[in-house]
VEXVEXVO-941508 format. One record per residue (C-alpha): residue in one letter; x, y, z. Coordinates in nm, 2 decimals, always signed. Layout:
<koldo resn="a" px="X" py="Y" pz="Z"/>
...
! end
This chain:
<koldo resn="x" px="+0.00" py="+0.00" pz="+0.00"/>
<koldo resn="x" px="+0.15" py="+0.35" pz="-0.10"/>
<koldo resn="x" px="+0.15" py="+0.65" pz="+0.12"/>
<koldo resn="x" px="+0.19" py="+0.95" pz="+0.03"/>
<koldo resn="x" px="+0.39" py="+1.19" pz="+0.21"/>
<koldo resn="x" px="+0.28" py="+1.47" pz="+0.39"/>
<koldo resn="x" px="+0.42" py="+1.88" pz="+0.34"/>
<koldo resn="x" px="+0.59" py="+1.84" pz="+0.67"/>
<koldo resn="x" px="+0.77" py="+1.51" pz="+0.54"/>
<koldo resn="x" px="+0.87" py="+1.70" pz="+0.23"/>
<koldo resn="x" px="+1.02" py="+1.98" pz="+0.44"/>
<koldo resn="x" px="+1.24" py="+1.75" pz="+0.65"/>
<koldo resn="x" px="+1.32" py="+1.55" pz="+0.35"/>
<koldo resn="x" px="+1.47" py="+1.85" pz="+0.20"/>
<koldo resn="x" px="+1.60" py="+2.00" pz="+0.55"/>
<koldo resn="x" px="+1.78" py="+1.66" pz="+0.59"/>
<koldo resn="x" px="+1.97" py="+1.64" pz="+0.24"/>
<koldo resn="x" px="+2.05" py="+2.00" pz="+0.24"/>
<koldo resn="x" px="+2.24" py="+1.89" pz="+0.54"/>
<koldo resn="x" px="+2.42" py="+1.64" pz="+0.38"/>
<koldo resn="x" px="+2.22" py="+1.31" pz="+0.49"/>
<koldo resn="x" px="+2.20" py="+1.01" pz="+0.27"/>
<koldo resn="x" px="+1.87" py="+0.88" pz="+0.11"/>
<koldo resn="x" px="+1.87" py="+0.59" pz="+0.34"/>
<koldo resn="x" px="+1.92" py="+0.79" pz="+0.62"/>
<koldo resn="x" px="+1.68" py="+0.99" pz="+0.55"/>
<koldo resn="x" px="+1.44" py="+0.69" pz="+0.50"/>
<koldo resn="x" px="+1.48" py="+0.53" pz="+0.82"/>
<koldo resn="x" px="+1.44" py="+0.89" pz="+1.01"/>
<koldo resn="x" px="+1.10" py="+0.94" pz="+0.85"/>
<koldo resn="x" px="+1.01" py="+0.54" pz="+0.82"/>
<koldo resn="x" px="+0.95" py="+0.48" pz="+0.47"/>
<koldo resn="x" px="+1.12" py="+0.23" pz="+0.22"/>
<koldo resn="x" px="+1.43" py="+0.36" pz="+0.08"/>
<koldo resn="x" px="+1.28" py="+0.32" pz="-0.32"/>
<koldo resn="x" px="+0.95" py="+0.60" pz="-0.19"/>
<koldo resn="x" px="+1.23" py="+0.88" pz="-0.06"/>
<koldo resn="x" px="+1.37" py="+0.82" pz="-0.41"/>
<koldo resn="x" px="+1.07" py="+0.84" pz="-0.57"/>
<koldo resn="x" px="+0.99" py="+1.18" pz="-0.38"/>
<koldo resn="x" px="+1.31" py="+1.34" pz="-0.47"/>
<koldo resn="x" px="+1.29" py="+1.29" pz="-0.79"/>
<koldo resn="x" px="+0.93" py="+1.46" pz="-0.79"/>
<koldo resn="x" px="+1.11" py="+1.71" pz="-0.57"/>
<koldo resn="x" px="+1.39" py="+1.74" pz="-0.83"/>
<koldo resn="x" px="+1.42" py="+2.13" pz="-0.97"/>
<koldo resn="x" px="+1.77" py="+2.10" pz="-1.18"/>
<koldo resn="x" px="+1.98" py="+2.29" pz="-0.92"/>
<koldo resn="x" px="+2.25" py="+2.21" pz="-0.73"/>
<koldo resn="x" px="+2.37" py="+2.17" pz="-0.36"/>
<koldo resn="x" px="+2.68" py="+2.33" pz="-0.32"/>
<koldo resn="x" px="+2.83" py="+1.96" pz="-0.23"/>
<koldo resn="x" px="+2.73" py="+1.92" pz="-0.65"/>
<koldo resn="x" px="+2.40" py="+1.70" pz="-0.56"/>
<koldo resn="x" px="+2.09" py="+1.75" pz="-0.70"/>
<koldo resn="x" px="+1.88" py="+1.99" pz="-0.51"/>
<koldo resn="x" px="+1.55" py="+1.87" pz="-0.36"/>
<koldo resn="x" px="+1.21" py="+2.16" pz="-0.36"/>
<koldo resn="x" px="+0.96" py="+2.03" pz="-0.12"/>
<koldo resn="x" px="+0.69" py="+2.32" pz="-0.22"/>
<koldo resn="x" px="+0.78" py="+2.13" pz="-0.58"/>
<koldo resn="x" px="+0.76" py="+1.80" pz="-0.49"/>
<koldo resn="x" px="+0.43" py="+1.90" pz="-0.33"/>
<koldo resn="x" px="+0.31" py="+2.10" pz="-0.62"/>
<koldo resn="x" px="+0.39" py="+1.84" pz="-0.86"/>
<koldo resn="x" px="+0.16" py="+1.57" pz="-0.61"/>
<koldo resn="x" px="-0.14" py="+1.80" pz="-0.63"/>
<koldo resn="x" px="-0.14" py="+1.87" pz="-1.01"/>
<koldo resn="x" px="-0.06" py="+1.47" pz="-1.03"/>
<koldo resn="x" px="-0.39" py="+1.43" pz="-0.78"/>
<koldo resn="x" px="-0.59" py="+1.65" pz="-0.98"/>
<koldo resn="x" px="-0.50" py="+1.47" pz="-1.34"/>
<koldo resn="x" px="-0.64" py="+1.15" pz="-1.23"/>
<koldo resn="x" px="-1.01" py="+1.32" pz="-1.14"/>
<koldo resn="x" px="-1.27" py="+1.09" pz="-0.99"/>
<koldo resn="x" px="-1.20" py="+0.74" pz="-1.09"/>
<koldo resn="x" px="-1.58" py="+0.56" pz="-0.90"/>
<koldo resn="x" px="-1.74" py="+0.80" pz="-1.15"/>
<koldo resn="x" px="-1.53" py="+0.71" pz="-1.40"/>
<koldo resn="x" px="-1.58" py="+0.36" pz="-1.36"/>
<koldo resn="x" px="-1.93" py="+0.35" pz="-1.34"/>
<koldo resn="x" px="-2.00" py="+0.56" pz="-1.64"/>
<koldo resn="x" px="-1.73" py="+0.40" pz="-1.83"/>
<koldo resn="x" px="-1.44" py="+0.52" pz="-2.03"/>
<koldo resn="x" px="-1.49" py="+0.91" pz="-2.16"/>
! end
Protein backbone atom coordinates (compact mmCIF):
# COMPACT_ATOMS: atom_id res chain seq x y z
CA UNK A 1 0.00 0.00 0.00
CA UNK A 2 1.48 3.46 -1.03
CA UNK A 3 1.48 6.46 1.15
CA UNK A 4 1.92 9.52 0.34
CA UNK A 5 3.89 11.87 2.13
CA UNK A 6 2.77 14.67 3.95
CA UNK A 7 4.25 18.80 3.38
CA UNK A 8 5.88 18.35 6.75
CA UNK A 9 7.72 15.08 5.38
CA UNK A 10 8.68 16.96 2.31
CA UNK A 11 10.18 19.79 4.44
CA UNK A 12 12.40 17.51 6.49
CA UNK A 13 13.22 15.50 3.55
CA UNK A 14 14.68 18.49 2.02
CA UNK A 15 16.04 19.95 5.47
CA UNK A 16 17.80 16.65 5.91
CA UNK A 17 19.69 16.43 2.41
CA UNK A 18 20.51 20.04 2.41
CA UNK A 19 22.37 18.89 5.36
CA UNK A 20 24.25 16.42 3.82
CA UNK A 21 22.22 13.12 4.92
CA UNK A 22 22.00 10.14 2.71
CA UNK A 23 18.69 8.81 1.06
CA UNK A 24 18.75 5.90 3.37
CA UNK A 25 19.19 7.86 6.20
CA UNK A 26 16.77 9.85 5.47
CA UNK A 27 14.41 6.95 4.97
CA UNK A 28 14.78 5.29 8.18
CA UNK A 29 14.41 8.91 10.08
CA UNK A 30 11.00 9.37 8.48
CA UNK A 31 10.09 5.42 8.19
CA UNK A 32 9.55 4.79 4.66
CA UNK A 33 11.19 2.33 2.25
CA UNK A 34 14.32 3.56 0.79
CA UNK A 35 12.85 3.24 -3.18
CA UNK A 36 9.46 6.04 -1.94
CA UNK A 37 12.26 8.78 -0.62
CA UNK A 38 13.71 8.21 -4.10
CA UNK A 39 10.72 8.36 -5.68
CA UNK A 40 9.90 11.83 -3.83
CA UNK A 41 13.09 13.40 -4.67
CA UNK A 42 12.88 12.94 -7.87
CA UNK A 43 9.32 14.63 -7.85
CA UNK A 44 11.06 17.10 -5.65
CA UNK A 45 13.91 17.43 -8.31
CA UNK A 46 14.21 21.34 -9.71
CA UNK A 47 17.72 20.95 -11.80
CA UNK A 48 19.77 22.88 -9.20
CA UNK A 49 22.52 22.07 -7.29
CA UNK A 50 23.70 21.66 -3.65
CA UNK A 51 26.76 23.26 -3.22
CA UNK A 52 28.31 19.58 -2.30
CA UNK A 53 27.29 19.22 -6.50
CA UNK A 54 24.02 16.96 -5.58
CA UNK A 55 20.91 17.48 -7.02
CA UNK A 56 18.77 19.90 -5.14
CA UNK A 57 15.47 18.72 -3.56
CA UNK A 58 12.13 21.65 -3.56
CA UNK A 59 9.58 20.34 -1.16
CA UNK A 60 6.88 23.22 -2.23
CA UNK A 61 7.80 21.34 -5.84
CA UNK A 62 7.62 18.05 -4.91
CA UNK A 63 4.31 18.95 -3.33
CA UNK A 64 3.09 20.97 -6.23
CA UNK A 65 3.91 18.39 -8.64
CA UNK A 66 1.62 15.66 -6.05
CA UNK A 67 -1.36 17.96 -6.30
CA UNK A 68 -1.36 18.69 -10.10
CA UNK A 69 -0.60 14.75 -10.32
CA UNK A 70 -3.94 14.30 -7.81
CA UNK A 71 -5.95 16.46 -9.80
CA UNK A 72 -4.97 14.69 -13.36
CA UNK A 73 -6.43 11.53 -12.26
CA UNK A 74 -10.06 13.16 -11.44
CA UNK A 75 -12.69 10.88 -9.86
CA UNK A 76 -11.98 7.44 -10.86
CA UNK A 77 -15.82 5.64 -9.01
CA UNK A 78 -17.36 8.01 -11.52
CA UNK A 79 -15.33 7.12 -14.00
CA UNK A 80 -15.78 3.57 -13.62
CA UNK A 81 -19.33 3.52 -13.37
CA UNK A 82 -19.97 5.64 -16.39
CA UNK A 83 -17.26 4.03 -18.33
CA UNK A 84 -14.43 5.16 -20.34
CA UNK A 85 -14.91 9.10 -21.57
Amino acid sequence: MSKSRSYEERKKIQEMWEDGRSIPEIACAISAPVRSVYAEMERGRNGARLPDQRLQYDADLAQRRWQEAIERRGNRKVRQATGPV
